[in-house]
N, C-alpha and C positions, 0 to 999 in steps of 0.2 A: 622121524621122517621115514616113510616107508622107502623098501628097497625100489626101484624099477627097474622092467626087464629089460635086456639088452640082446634083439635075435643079431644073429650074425647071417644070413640068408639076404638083407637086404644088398639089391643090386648096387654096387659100385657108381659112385658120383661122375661127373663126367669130371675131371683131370682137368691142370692149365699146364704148371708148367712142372718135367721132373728132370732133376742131375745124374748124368752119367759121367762119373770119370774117365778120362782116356791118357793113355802111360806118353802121350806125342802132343799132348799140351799142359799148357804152364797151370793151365785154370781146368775145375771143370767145366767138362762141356753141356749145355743146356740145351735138351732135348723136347721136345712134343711130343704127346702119345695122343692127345686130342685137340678140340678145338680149347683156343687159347684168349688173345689179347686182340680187341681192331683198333685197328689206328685209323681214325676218321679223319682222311685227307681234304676228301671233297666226297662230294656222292656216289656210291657203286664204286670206290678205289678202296683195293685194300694195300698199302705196303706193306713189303713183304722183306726179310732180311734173313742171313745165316749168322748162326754163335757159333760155327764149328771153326769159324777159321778159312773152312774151302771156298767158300764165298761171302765175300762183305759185301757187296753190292746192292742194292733194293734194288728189287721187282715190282711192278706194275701190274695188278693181276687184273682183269675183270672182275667186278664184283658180282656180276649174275653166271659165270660161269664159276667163279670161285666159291659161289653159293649152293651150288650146285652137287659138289662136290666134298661136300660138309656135311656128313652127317645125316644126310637126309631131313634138315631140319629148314629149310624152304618155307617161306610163307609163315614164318611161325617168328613168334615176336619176340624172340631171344636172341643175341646176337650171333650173326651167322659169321664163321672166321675160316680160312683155309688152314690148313693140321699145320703149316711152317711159319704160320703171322707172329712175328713179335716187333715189339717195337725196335726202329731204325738206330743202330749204336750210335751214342753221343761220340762230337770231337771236342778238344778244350777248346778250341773257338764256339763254338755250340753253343759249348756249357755256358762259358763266359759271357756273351750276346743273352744268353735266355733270362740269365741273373739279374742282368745290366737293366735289358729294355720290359722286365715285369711279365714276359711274355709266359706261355702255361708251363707250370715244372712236372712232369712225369715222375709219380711216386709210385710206388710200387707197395702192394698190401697182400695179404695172406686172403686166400678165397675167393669166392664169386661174385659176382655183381650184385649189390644188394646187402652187403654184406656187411657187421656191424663197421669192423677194419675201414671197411671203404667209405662209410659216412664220416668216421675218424679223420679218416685221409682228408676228404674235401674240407670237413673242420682245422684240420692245423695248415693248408692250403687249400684256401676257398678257390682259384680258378683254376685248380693240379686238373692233369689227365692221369688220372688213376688206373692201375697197372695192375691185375691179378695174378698171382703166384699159388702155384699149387699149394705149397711148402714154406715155414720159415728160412729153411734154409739159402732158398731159390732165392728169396727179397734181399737177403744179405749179401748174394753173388752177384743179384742185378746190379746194385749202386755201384759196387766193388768195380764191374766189368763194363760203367760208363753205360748200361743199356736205361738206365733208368737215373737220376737225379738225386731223389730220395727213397727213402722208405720207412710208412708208419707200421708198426706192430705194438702188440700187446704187451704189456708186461706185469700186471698184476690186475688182478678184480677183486672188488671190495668184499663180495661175498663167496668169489672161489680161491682167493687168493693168489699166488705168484705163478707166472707161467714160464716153470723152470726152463724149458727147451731154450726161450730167449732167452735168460741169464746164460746160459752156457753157450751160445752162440754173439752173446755179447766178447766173451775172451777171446773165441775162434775165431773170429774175425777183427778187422780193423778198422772197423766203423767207427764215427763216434758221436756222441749224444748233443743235439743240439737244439732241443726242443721235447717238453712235452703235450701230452695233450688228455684232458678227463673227458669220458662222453658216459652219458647215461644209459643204459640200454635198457629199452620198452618192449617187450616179449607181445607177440600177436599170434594169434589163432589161426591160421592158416587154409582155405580148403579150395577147392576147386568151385567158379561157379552153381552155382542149383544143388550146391552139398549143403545139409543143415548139421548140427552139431551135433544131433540123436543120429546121424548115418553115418557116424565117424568109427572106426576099431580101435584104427593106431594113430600114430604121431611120430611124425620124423623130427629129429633137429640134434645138436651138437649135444654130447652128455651134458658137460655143465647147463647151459640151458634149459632142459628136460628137467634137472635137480633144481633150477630154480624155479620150476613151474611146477614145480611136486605136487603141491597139494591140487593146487587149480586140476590139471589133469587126471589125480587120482579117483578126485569127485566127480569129473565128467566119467570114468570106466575107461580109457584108456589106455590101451597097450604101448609102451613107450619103445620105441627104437632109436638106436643111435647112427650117428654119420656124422661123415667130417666135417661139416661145418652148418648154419642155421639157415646162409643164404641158398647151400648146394641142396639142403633139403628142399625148400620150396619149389627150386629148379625140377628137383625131382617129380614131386607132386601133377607138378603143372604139365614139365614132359610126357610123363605115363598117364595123364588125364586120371588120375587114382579117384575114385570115387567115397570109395571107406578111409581114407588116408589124408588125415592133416599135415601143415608143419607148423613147429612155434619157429617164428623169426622176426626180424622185423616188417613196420608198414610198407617200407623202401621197398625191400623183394617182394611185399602181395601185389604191388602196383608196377614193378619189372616185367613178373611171371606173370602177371594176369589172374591172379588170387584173388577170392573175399577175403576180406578179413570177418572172422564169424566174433572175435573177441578181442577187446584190445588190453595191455596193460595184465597181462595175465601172472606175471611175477608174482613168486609169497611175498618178495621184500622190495618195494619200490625202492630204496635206497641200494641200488642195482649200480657200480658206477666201475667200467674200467680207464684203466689210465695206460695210455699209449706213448711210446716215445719213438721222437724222430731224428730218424737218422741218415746222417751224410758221409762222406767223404771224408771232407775235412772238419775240424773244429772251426766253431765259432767264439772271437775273440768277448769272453765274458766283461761286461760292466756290474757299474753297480747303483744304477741311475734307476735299478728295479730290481723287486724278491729276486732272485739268483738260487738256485741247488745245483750242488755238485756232487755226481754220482764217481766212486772206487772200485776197486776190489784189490784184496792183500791177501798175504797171507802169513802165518805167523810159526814162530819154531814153538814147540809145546813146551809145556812149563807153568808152576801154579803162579796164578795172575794176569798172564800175556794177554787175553783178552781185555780183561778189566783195565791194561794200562792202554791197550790199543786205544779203546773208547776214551779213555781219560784223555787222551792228548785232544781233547772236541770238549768237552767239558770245563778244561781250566780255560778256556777261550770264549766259551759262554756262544758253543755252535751248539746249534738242535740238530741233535738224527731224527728224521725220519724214517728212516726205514734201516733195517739191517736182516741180510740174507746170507745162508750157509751154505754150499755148493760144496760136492766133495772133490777133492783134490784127484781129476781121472789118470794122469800118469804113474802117480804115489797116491794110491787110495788109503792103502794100511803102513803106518808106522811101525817097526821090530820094537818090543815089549825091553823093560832092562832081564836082566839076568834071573833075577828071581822067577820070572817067569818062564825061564826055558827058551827066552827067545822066540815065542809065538807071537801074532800081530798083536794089538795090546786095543788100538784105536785108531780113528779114522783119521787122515788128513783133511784140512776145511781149507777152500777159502770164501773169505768174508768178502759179499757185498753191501756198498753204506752209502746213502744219499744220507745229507746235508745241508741244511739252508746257510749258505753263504756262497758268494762267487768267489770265485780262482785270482780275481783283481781285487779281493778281501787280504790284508795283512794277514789278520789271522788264521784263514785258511793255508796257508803259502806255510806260515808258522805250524801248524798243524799237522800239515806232510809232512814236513819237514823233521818234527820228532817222530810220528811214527814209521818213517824212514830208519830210525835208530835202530830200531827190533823187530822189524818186517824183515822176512824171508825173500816179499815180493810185493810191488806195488802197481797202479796203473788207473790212469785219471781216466775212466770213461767219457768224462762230459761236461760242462760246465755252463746251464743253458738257466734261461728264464724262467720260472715257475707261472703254471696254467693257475690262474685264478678263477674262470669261467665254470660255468657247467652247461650243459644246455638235453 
């Protein structure tokens, strides 16, 4: 697979949402630097709210002067938002009422409109008001801080594999797993009306993407460039009216942004499938009345074997892993070496993440913590949710 280029010159995406700490609140505070999230009240209303604390109260803006005021992006068929739109903080009555009477759950997804995350989203809740986040980090503070319900992100792809930043934000947070969900992802050719595929130079879209469309692209003569994400490419395109300038992403964004699509299905490997999980608040009480996986993480004192007994306690139970992942230990990265070594660091600390098909309401799962509680350092049940059998 040939290398591609990556310039660093391309203009910055337009932003949703970014986190600033501040030493006089509990939480970080959630700042705009651009336009952001609408919350579609009624026609021409935007609500409007504050995360700082200074003001809770929603605002009532005009929507054609609020339009106005954005961006300079008027009349143009992207969503127009004021730079402080997000959506209105939940209360636990809120919450509770929105559960009860089926009404829309506000989920919160990484990127822009169009964007694979956000077809995921509406798949693992088909009537959600789906919620962009600049950041992974940002979707895990939205549920955390009541501004949002849920939130679906990525966590592994079949052909890029694991998307560490979320394991590691799985720890740091107190989220927890209660749902996943597989979606397929279908790569399209991207370009601005009356562009043909011979008046093309470059191509925008997300790295992984661009690597999955290696050869496609190679063969066309394309110059590949990267950006943060597939949907925010298109956005781009379409904003600067780019003439020599595709993007690969989905059909969803060429029919957002007002794109051709000049190619469809452009991927080397149709067999293209990420797997997303969702996450809430609280846990959902596991049954066993369907497939069931239950997702961990541990960690373990070194020593020859500990791993191989760790797994063993899943094995004499006759539980199938799925998946097992290595994360390194960021407080205690390096373990001190014995003596013979002079006491230099010797080797890494891990810890281990492990999905498992069994629910948490499985005897034998319960039996299974339960020994490897004996020789763990550290334990912790991420999730105990239903397994996606679908694909679409």
């Amino acid at each position: 697979m040939a290398p591609f280029a990556i310039r660093s010159h391309v203009a910055p995406l337009p932003s949703q949402i970014t986190v600033k700490h501040s030493p006089i609140d509990q939480f970080p505070r959630i700042d705009i630097k651009s336009p952001l999230i609408s919350v579609k009240r009624r026609r021409n209303t935007i609500v409007l709210a504050s995360l700082s604390g200074e003001n809770d109260r929603a605002i009532e803006a005009d929507g054609k002067n609020t339009q106005a005021a954005a961006l300079q992006l008027r009349d143009t068929p992207y969503d127009v938002v004021s730079r402080d739109a997000l959506p209105k903080p939940l209360s636990s009555s809120q919450f509770s009422s929105s559960v009860s009477d089926g009404s829309r759950l506000r989920v919160a997804y990484q990127g822009v409109r169009g964007a694979y995350s956000e077809s995921a989203a509406e798949k693992a809740y088909p009537n959600c008001e789906a919620v962009p986040c600049e950041q992974f980090d940002t979707a895990f503070e939205a549920v955390e801080r009541w501004l949002v319900d849920r939130a679906v992100l990525p966590i592994e792809n079949s052909l890029g594999g694991s998307i560490h930043r979320n394991y590691d934000l799985l720890l740091r947070h107190r989220l927890h797993i209660v749902g996943e969900v597989k979606y397929a992802v279908r790569h399209c050719l991207l370009a601005n009306h009356g562009v043909k595929v011979e008046d093309l130079k470059r191509v925008l879209s997300h790295p992984q993407a661009l690597a999955q469309c290696e050869h496609t692209l190679t063969s066309l003569g394309l110059v590949k460039e990267a950006v943060d994400d597939t949907a925010g490419a298109a956005k781009h395109v379409a904003l600067h009216k780019l003439k020599d300038t595709g993007a690969v992403a989905s059909s969803v964004a060429g029919k957002i942004y007002g794109l051709n699509i000049l190619a469809e299905d452009i991927q080397d490997d149709c067999d293209n499938v990420t797997r997303f999980l969702m996450l809430a608040r609280e846990p959902i009480i596991p049954g066993t009345d369907r497939p069931f996986k239950t997702s961990i993480v541990f960690s373990l004192e070194e020593g020859p074997g500990v791993l191989f007994k760790a797994l063993a306690v899943f094995a004499l139970r006759q539980i199938n892993l799925t998946k097992i992942e290595s994360r390194p230990l960021r407080n205690q990265p390096l373990r001190a070496s014995d003596d013979s070594n002079n006491g230099f660091p010797k080797y890494f600390d891990y810890l281990f993440y492990v999905d498992f098909e069994a629910s948490m309401a499985d005897q034998r799962a319960q039996n299974a913590l339960k020994h490897l509680k004996e020789f763990a350092t550290f334990l912790r049940v991420l999730g105990s949710y239903p397994v996606d059998t679908s694909m679409i």
